[in-house]
C-alpha positions as CSV (number, residue, x, y, z in Angstrom):
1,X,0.0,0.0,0.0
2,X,1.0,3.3,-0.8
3,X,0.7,5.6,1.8
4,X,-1.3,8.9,1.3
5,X,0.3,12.2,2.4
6,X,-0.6,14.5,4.3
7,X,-1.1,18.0,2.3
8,X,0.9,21.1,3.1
9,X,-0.1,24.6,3.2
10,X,2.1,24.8,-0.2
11,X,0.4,21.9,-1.8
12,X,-3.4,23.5,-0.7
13,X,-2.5,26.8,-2.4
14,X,-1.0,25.0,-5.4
15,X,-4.3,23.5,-6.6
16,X,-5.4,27.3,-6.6
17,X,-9.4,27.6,-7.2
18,X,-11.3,24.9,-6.8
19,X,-14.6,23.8,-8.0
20,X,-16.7,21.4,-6.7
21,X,-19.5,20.7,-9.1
22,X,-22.5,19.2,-7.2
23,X,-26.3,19.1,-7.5
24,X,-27.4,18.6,-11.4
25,X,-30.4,17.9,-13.1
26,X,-29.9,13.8,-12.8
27,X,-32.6,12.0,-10.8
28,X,-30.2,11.4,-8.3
29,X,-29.6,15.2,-7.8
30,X,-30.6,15.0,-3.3
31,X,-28.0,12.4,-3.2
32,X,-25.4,14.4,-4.8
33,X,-25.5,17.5,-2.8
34,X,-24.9,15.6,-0.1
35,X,-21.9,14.2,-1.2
36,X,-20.6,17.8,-2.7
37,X,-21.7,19.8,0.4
38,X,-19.5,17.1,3.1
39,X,-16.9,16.8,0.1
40,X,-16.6,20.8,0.0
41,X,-16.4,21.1,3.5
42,X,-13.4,18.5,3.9
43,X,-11.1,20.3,0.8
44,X,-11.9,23.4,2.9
45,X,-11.1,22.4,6.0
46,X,-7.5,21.6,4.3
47,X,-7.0,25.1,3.7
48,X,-8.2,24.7,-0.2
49,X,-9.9,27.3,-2.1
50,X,-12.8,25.6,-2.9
51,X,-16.1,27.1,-4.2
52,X,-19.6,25.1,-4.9
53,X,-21.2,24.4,-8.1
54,X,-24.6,23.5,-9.2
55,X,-24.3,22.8,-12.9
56,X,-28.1,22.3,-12.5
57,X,-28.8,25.9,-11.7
58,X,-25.7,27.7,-13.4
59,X,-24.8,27.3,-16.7
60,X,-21.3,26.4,-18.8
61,X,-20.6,30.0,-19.2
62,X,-20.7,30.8,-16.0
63,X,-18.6,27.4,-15.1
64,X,-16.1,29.1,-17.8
65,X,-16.4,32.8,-16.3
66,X,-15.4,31.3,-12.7
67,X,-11.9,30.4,-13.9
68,X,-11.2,27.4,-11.8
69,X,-8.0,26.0,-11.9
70,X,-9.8,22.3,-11.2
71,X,-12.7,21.2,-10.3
72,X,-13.6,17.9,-8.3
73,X,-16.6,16.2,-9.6
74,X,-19.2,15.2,-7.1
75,X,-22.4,14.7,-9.2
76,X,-24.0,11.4,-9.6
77,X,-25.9,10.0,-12.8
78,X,-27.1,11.4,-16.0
79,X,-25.1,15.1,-17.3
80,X,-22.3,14.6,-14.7
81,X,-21.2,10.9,-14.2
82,X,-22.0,10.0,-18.0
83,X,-19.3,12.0,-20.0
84,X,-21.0,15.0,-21.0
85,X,-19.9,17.3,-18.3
86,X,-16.6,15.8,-18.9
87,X,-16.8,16.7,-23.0
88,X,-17.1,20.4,-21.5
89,X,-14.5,20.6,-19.3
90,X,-12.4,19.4,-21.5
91,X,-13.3,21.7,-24.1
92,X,-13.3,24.4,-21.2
93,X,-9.8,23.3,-20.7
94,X,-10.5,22.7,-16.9
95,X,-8.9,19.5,-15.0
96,X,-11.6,17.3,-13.3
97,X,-11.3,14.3,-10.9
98,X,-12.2,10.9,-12.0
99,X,-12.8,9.0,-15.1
100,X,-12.7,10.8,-18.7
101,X,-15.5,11.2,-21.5
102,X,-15.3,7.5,-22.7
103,X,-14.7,5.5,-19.6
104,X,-17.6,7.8,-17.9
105,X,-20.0,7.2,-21.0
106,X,-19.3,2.7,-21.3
107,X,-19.4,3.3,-17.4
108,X,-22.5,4.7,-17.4
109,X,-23.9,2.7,-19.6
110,X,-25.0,-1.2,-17.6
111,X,-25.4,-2.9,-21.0
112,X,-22.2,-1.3,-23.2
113,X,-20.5,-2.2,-19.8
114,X,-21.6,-6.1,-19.8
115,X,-20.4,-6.2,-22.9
116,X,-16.8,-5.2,-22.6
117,X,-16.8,-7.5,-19.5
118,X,-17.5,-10.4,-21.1
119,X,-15.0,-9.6,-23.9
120,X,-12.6,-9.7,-21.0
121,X,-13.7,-12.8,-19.3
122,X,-14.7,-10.6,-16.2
123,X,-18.2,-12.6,-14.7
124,X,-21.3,-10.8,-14.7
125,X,-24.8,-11.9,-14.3
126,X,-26.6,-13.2,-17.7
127,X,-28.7,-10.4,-19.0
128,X,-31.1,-9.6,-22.0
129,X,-31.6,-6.3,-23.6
130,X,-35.5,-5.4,-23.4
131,X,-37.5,-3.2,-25.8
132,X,-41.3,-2.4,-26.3
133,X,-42.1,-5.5,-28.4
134,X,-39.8,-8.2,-26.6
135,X,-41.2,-11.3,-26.0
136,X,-41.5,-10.8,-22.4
137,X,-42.2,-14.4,-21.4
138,X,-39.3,-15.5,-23.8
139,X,-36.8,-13.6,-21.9
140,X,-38.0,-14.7,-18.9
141,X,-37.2,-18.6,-19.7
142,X,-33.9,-17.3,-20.9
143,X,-32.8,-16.2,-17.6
144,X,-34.9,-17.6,-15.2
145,X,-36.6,-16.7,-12.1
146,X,-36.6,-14.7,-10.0
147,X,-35.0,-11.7,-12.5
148,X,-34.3,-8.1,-11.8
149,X,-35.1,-5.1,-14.3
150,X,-33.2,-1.9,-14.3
151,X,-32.8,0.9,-16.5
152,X,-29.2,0.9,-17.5
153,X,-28.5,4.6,-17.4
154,X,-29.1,5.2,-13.6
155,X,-27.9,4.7,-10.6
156,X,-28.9,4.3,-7.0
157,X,-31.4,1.6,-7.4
158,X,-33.9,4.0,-9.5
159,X,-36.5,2.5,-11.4
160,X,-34.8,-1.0,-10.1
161,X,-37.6,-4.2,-9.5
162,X,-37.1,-8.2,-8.4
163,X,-39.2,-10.2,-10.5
164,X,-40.3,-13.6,-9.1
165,X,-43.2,-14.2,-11.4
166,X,-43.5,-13.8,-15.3
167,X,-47.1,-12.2,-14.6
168,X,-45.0,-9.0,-12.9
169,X,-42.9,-8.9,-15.7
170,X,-44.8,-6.0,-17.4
171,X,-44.9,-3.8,-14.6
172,X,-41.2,-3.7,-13.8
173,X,-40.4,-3.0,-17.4
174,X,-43.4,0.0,-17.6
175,X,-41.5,1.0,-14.3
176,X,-38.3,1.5,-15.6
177,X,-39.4,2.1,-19.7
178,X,-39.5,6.2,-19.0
179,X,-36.4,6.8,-17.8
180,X,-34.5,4.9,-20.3
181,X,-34.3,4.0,-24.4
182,X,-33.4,0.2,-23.6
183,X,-34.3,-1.8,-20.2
184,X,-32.0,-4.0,-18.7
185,X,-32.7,-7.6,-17.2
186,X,-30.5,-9.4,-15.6
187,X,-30.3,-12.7,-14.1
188,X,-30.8,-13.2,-9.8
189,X,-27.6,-14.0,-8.3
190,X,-28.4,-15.4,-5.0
191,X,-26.2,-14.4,-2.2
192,X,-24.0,-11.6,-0.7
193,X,-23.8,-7.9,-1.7
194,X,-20.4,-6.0,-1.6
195,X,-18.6,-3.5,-3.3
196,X,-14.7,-2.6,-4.1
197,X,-13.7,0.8,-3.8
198,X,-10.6,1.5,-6.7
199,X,-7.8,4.1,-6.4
200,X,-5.6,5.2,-8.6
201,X,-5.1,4.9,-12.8
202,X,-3.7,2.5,-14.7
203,X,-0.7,0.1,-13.4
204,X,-0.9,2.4,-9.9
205,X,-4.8,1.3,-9.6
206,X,-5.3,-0.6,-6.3
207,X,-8.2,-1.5,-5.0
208,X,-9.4,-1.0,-1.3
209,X,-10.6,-3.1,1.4
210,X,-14.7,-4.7,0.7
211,X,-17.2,-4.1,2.3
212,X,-19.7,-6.2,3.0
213,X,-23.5,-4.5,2.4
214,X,-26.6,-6.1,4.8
215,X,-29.8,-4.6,4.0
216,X,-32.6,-5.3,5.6
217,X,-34.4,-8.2,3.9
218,X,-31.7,-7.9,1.2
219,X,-33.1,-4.9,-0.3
220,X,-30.3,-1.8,-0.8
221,X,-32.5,-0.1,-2.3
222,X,-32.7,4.0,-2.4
223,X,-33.8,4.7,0.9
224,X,-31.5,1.9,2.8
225,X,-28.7,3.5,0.9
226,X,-28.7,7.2,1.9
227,X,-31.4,7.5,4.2
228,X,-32.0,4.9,7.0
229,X,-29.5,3.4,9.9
230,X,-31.3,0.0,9.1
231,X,-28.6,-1.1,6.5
232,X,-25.8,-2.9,8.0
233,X,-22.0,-2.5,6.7
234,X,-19.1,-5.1,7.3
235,X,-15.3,-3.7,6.5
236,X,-13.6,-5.8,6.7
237,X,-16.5,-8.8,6.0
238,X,-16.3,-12.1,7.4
239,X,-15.2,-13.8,4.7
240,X,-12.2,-15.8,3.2
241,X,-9.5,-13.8,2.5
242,X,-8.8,-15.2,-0.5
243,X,-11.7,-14.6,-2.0
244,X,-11.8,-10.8,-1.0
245,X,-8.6,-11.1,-2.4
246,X,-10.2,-12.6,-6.2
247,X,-12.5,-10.0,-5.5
248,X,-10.6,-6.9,-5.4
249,X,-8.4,-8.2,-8.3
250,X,-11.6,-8.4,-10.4
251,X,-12.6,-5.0,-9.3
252,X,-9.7,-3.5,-10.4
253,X,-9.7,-5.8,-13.8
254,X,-13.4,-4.5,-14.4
255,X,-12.1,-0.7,-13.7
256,X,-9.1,-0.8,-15.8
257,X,-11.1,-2.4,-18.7
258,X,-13.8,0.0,-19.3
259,X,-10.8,2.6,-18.7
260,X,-11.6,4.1,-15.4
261,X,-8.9,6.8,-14.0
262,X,-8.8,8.3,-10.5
263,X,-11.2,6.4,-8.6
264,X,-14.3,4.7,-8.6
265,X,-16.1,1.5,-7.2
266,X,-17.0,-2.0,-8.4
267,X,-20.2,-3.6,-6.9
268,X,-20.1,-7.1,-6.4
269,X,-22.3,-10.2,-5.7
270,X,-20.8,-13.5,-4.4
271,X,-23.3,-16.1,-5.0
272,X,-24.3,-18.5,-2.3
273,X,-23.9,-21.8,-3.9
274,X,-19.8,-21.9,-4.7
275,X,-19.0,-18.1,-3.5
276,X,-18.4,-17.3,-7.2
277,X,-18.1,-13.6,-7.6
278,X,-20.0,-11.6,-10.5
279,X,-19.6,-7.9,-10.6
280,X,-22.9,-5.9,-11.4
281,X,-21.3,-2.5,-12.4
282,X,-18.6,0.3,-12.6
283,X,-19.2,3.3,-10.9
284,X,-17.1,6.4,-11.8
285,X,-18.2,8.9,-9.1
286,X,-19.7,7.3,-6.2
287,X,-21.4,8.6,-3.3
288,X,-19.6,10.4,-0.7
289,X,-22.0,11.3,1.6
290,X,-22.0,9.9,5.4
291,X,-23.7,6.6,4.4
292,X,-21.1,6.1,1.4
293,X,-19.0,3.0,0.9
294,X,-15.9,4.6,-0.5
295,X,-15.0,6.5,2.7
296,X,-16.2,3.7,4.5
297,X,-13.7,1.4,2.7
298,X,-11.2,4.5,2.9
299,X,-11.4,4.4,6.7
300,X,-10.9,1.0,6.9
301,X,-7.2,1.7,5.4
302,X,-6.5,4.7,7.6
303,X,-7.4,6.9,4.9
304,X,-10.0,9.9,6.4
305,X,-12.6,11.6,4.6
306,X,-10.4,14.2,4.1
307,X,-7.6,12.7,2.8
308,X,-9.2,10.4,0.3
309,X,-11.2,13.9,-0.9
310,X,-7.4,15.9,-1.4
311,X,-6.0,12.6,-2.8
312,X,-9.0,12.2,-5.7
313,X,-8.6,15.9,-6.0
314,X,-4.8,15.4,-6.5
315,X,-5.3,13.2,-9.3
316,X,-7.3,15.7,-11.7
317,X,-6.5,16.4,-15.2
318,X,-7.6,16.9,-18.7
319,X,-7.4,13.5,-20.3
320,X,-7.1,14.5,-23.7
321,X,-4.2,16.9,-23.4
């Protein structure tokens, strides 16, 4: 392990005026203020210049007239994790934390993501691409039951159903049809829930310790995830370590292969029957609010909230330079 440093007074005024772009228009736009206002309020309390900003309230120009020498990207889903913000700033010429325009977009995107996996040999539940005249029962006996239906452009559990009977089918695809062009089914892996939180780019990626994710009755859904003390976390789990071990290597496989750069975090599910790992998807800038898993997985290293928010903010850049 590497160790993180601690920043100087030097280094704080070095990254000169910072941005921390938080809030948005995605669905997922409560979740992200949350993690910008407590990420914002740890780069300050390091003696960083940062400033807030809502991209879903302000616009590019004035993202462009507030000269920011970087900017660290805090927003989750749709026009902030999917590459377009990321096209801007790079066409803004302003260095920004985390992945760049194509990793964010595959990243982003459950099914492009599936895809690249399995060109890679990295395990990931079955799936089938649904549309408005799919054969609903045919898909069905291709995966089996129980299922689960997503829309493969969002994140925190939105528009996200458990299907145990072919006669529910329907519904969880009218759930999820308006927020997305394509619906995603995927076939029920049976067992435990983690997740691998990833550091670093390229040869110097390492992955963190896992957590271990208990929700109660096995559902993490949106409100067990940022708004309830119900959901129970394990980091270190109780679990071989050499399978945490296959696990974190996989994690940081899956992050390098879709192209991933600063940090992100690789959810996993081991299933019950032969504690076979299958990684679900890539996220390329997770929660950091005070339910999040990165910090919690940070913490478990030594690593405060504060450092892991300088570190990520250390490693910003324009990717196309």
């Amino acid at each position: 392990m590497t160790p993180i440093s601690s920043i100087t007074a030097q280094e704080a005024q070095g990254f000169g005026k910072v941005g921390v772009l938080f809030g948005g228009r995605s669905a997922e736009r409560d979740v992200s203020i949350m993690s910008g206002t407590g990420v914002l309020a740890a780069l300050q309390s390091q003696g960083i210049d940062a400033h807030p900003f809502d991209p879903g309230q302000r616009s590019l120009a004035e993202l462009a007239a507030e000269k920011f020498d970087r900017v660290f990207i805090a927003l989750h889903g749709r026009y902030g994790e999917d590459g377009t913000l990321q096209g801007a700033l790079e066409l803004l010429g302003i260095p920004y934390t985390g992945s760049g325009v194509m990793a964010s977009a595959i990243a982003m995107d459950k099914i492009t993501t599936k895809i690249l996996w399995l060109k890679e040999g990295i395990p990931t539940p079955a799936y089938a691409v649904l549309h408005a005249d799919t054969d609903l029962n045919a898909a069905a006996a291709q995966l089996g039951l129980p299922l689960i239906v997503k829309p493969p452009h969002e994140g925190s559990s939105i528009g996200f159903s458990k299907v145990e009977a072919v006669a529910d089918f329907q519904a969880a695809y009218d759930k999820c049809a308006p927020l997305d062009d394509s619906v995603l089914a995927e076939s029920f892996v049976q067992g435990r829930e983690f997740t691998v939180a990833v550091l670093g780019t390229g040869a110097a990626a390492r992955a963190l310790p896992v957590v271990e994710i208990v929700a109660p009755q096995g559902d993490y859904d949106y409100q067990n995830k940022y708004f309830t003390d119900t959901t129970q976390y394990f980091c270190p789990p109780q679990l071989d370590e050499a399978i945490q071990a296959e696990m974190r290597e996989l994690a940081v496989k899956a992050y390098r292969a879709v192209g991933c750069e600063g940090w992100g975090r690789v959810d996993v599910l081991l299933r019950a029957q032969d504690n076979r790992p299958f990684l679900l998807e890539v996220n390329t800038s997770p929660g950091m609010t005070s339910h999040s898993l990165v910090p919690m997985a940070a913490r478990a290293e030594g690593i405060s909230y504060e450092q892991l928010c300088v570190e990520i903010l250390r490693g910003a850049r324009l990717k196309n330079a």
